[in-house]
N, C-alpha and C positions, 0 to 999 in steps of 0.2 A: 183831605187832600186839596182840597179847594183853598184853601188857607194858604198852604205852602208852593200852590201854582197858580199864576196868575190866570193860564190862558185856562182850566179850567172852570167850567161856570153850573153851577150846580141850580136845577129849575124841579122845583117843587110845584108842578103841574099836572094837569093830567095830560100825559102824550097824545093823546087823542084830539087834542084839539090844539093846535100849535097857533091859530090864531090869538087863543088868549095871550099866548107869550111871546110872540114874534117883534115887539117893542124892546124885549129885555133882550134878544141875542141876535148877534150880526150874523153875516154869512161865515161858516166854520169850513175847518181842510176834513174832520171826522166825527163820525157820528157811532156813539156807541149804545146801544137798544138793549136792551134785559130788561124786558115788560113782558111780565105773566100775561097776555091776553089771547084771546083765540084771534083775534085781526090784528096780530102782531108784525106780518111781514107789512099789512096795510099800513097799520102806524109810522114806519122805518120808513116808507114810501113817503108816506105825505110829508111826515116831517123834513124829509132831503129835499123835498119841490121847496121848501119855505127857508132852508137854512144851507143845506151842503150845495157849495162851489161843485161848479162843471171839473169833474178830473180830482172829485174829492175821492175819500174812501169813506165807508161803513163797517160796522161789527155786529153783527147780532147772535146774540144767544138765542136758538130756538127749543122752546120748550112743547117738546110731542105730546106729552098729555094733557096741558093748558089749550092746544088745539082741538085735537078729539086722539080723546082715549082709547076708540072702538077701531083705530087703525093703525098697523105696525108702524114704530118710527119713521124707517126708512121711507113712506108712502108719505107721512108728514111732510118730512123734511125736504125729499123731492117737491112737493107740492107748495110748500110756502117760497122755495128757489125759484118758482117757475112765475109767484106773485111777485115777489121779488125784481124778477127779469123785464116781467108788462112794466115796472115800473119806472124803467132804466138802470136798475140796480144791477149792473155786471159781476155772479160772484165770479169769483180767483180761489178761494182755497175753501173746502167743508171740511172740518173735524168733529167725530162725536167727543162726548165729554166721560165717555166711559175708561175706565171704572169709579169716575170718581162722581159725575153724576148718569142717571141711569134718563135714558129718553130723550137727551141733551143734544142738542149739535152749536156749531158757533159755524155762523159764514159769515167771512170776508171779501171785501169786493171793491167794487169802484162806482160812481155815480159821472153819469152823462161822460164816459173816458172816451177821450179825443180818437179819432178815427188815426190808424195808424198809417204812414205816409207811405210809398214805395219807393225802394232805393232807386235812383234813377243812373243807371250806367250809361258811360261813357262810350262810342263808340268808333 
């Protein structure tokens, strides 16, 4: 896919450490996370502080049993939202991946989104 789009840029690292790579890519409008790790909302976090623009968006795939196994998704998934949130990551939409993956959710959301104005009436 990288071939046939420019703006995609494909980094064979390990996400966990975005210092090694942060030479090879500029600030991006999205970021999108499918990393098997139990400190995967961590990851999506730091990653945003070092690369996603104020008023970007994020994706991540979370995988409930790559967390911990020994609690119902649903408690997962709340919980990685809520790292997520400490991190300025605003989600906007959760969907599980059932029936097609089992334990799966994907949230989407916004990083550092602009505080919204108040219409100001005329009087």
């Amino acid at each position: 896919m990288a071939q046939k789009r420019r703006n995609v840029v494909p980094i064979i690292e390990d996400a966990r450490h975005p210092a090694k790579y942060r030479m090879l890519v500029s600030m991006v409008d999205v970021i999108f996370a499918d990393v098997a790790q139990p400190d995967q909302a961590r990851i999506v976090g730091l990653n945003a502080s070092f690369f996603l623009k104020a008023g970007g968006h994020y994706m991540i795939s979370i995988k409930a049993n790559c967390i911990d196994a020994t609690m119902p998704a649903e408690i997962v998934f709340s919980n990685e939202v809520k790292k997520l949130q400490a991190d300025e990551l605003k989600p906007a939409e959760q969907l599980t991946l059932e029936p097609f993956e089992r334990d799966h959710a994907c949230v989407v959301g916004g990083y550092r989104m602009p505080k919204k104005q108040k219409a100001v009436t005329a009087a």
